[in-house]
BAVEXRO-19289 format. One line per field, with one value per residue (C-alpha): residue in three letters; z, x, y. Coordinates in Angstrom, 1 decimal, m for minus. Each point is the difference from the previous one (the first is absolute). Layout:
<pts>
residuo	c(ALA	...) .
w	c(Z	...) .
u	c(X	...) .
v	c(Y	...) .
</pts>
This chain:
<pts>
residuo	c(UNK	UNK	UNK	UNK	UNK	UNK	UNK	UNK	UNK	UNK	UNK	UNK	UNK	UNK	UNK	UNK	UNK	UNK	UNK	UNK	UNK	UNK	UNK	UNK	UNK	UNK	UNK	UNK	UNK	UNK	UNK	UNK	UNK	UNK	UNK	UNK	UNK	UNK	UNK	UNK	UNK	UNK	UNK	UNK	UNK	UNK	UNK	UNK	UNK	UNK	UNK	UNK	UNK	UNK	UNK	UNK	UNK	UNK	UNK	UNK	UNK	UNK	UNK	UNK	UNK	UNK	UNK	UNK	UNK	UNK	UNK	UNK	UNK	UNK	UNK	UNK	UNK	UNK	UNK	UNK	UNK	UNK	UNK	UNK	UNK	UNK	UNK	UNK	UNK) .
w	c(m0.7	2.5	m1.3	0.4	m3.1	0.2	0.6	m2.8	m2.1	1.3	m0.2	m4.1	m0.3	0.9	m2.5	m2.6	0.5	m0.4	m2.7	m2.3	0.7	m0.6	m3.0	m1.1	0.6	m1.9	m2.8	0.2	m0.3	m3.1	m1.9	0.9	m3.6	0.0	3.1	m0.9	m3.0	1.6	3.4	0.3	m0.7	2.6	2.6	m0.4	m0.2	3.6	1.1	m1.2	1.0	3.7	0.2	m1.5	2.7	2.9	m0.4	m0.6	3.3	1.7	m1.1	m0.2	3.0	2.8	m1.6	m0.1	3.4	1.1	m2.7	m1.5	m2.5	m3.0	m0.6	m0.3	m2.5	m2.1	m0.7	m0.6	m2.6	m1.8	m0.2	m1.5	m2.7	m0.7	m0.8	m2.5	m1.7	m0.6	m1.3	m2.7	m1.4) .
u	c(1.6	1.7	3.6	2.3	0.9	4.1	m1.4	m2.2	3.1	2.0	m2.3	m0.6	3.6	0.9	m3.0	1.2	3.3	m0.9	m2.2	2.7	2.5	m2.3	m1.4	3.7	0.8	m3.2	0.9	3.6	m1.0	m2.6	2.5	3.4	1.3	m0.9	1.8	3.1	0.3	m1.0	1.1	2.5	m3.5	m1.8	2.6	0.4	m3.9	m0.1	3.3	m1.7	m3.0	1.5	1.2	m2.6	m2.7	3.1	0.2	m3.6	m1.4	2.8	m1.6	m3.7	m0.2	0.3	m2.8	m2.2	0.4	m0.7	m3.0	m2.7	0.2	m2.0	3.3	1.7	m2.9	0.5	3.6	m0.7	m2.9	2.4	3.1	m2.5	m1.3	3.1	1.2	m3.1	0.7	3.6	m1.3	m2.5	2.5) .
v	c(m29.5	1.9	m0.1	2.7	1.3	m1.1	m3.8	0.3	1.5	m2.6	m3.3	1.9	0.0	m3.9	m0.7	2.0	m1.6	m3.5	0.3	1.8	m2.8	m2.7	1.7	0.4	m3.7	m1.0	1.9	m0.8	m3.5	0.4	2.1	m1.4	0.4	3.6	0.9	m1.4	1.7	3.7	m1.4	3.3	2.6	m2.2	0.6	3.5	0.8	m2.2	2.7	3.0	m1.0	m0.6	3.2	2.4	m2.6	1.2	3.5	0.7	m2.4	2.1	3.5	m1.6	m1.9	2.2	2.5	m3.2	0.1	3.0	1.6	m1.6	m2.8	2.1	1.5	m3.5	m0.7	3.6	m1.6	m2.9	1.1	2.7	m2.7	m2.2	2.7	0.9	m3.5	m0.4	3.2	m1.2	m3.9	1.3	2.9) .
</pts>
């Protein structure tokens, strides 16, 4: 569509963001008993969460910028394998 590829990132990144919170609110609302009893796990998953998302746009987002995106997409593939190797074992 003739974006750059830092507005794209960007315009990605405000959706993304959003759609997480209202996803959390909805959630928060439909569950309300469970988060108050594992209201402390919630929090620190949302912390730790934070911080792994901080460090890694830090060390990932300037290579989006400057190679191509099928590296972006290698990552994202092998996080993703790794995360369903870890689930069914």
């Amino acid at each position: 569509m003739g974006f750059t590829r830092k507005v794209a990132f960007e315009f990605s990144l405000i959706l993304f963001i959003v759609i997480a919170c209202g996803t959390f609110i909805i959630d928060t609302y439909k569950n309300f008993s469970f988060f108050i009893i594992n209201a402390y796990l919630i929090v620190l998953s949302i912390f730790t969460s934070f911080l792994v998302s901080f460090f890694l746009g830090k060390f990932l987002i300037p290579i989006l910028y400057r190679t191509s995106l099928i590296f972006f997409a290698i990552y994202r593939l092998l996080i993703a394998y790794i995360i369903f190797i870890l689930i069914n074992y």
